[in-house]
C-alpha atoms as one frame of an Amber mdcrd trajectory, in Angstrom:
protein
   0.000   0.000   0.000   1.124   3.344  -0.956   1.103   6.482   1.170   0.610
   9.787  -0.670   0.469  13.262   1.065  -0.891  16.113  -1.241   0.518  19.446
  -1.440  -1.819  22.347  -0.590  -2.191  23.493  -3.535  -3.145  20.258  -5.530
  -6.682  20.462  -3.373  -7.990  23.053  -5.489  -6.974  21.683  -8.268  -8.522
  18.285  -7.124 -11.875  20.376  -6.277 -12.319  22.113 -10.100 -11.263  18.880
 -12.234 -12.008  15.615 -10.612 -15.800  14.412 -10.715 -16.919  13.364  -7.550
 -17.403   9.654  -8.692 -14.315   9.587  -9.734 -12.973  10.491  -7.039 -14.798
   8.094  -4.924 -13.772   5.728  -7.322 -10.265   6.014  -7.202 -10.138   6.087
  -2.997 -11.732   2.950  -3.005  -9.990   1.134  -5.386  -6.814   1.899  -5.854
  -3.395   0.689  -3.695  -2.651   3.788  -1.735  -3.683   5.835   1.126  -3.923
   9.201   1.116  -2.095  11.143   4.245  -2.829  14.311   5.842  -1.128  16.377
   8.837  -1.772  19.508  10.905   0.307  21.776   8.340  -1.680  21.390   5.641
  -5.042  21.233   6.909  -3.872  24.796   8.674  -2.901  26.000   5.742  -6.633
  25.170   4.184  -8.029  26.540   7.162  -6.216  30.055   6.551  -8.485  30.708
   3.439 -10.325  33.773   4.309 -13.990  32.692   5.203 -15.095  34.857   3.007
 -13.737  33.638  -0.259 -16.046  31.981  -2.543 -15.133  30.028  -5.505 -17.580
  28.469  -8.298 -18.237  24.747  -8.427 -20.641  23.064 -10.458 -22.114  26.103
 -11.225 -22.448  27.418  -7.777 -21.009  29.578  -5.470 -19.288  28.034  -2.611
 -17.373  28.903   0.466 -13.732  28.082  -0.704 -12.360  27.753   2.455 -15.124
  24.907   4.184 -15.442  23.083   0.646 -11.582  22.387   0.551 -11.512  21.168
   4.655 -14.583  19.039   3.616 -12.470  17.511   0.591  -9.715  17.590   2.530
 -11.237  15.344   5.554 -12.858  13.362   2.703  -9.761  12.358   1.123  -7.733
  11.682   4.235  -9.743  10.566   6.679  -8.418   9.246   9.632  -4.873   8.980
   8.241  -2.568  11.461   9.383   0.826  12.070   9.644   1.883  13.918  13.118
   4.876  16.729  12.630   7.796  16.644  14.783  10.175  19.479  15.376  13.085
  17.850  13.109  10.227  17.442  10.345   9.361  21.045  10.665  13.344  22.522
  10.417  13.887  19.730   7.503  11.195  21.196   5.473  12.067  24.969   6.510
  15.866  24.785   5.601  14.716  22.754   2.330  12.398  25.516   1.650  15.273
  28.072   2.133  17.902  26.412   0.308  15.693  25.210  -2.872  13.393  28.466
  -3.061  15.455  31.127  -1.060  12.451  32.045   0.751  11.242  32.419   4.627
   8.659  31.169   7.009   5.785  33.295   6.068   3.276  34.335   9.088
């Protein structure tokens, strides 16, 4: 069994071009497991409540349709972040992208 952990950004993404049955579809059958952790569902959860996006033809609260997919696609499974997971990802960040924490 595989376990995959999706990027932030790929949610969105997931939300405007995957059909719901697909979707389903594929978490049901397929051989992998899709992981979550407290970073990225904080990170979904930083959306301004206020920001609607269009799906299906409707207007929808950005911010509680991606924690719903998110929860939906996870589940239960989630990853917990340690201290040395936080400073390997940080000093990766800086040394690949140049950049900074951002608050």
């Amino acid at each position: 069994m595989k376990r995959i952990i999706i990027d932030t950004n790929v949610y969105k993404f997931i939300l405007k071009s995957i059909e719901k049955q697909l979707l389903e579809f594929t978490l049901k059958n397929q051989n992998f497991v899709f992981y979550g952790n407290s970073v990225i569902r904080k990170e979904l959860r930083d959306i301004p409540r206020f920001k609607i996006g269009l799906l299906e033809g409707k207007k929808r609260n950005l911010r509680n349709t991606l924690l719903s997919l998110y929860d939906f696609i996870v589940g239960k499974h989630h990853y917990e972040i340690n201290r040395q997971m936080e400073e390997l990802a940080d000093n990766d960040f800086k040394k690949e992208l140049g950049g900074g924490k951002f608050d």
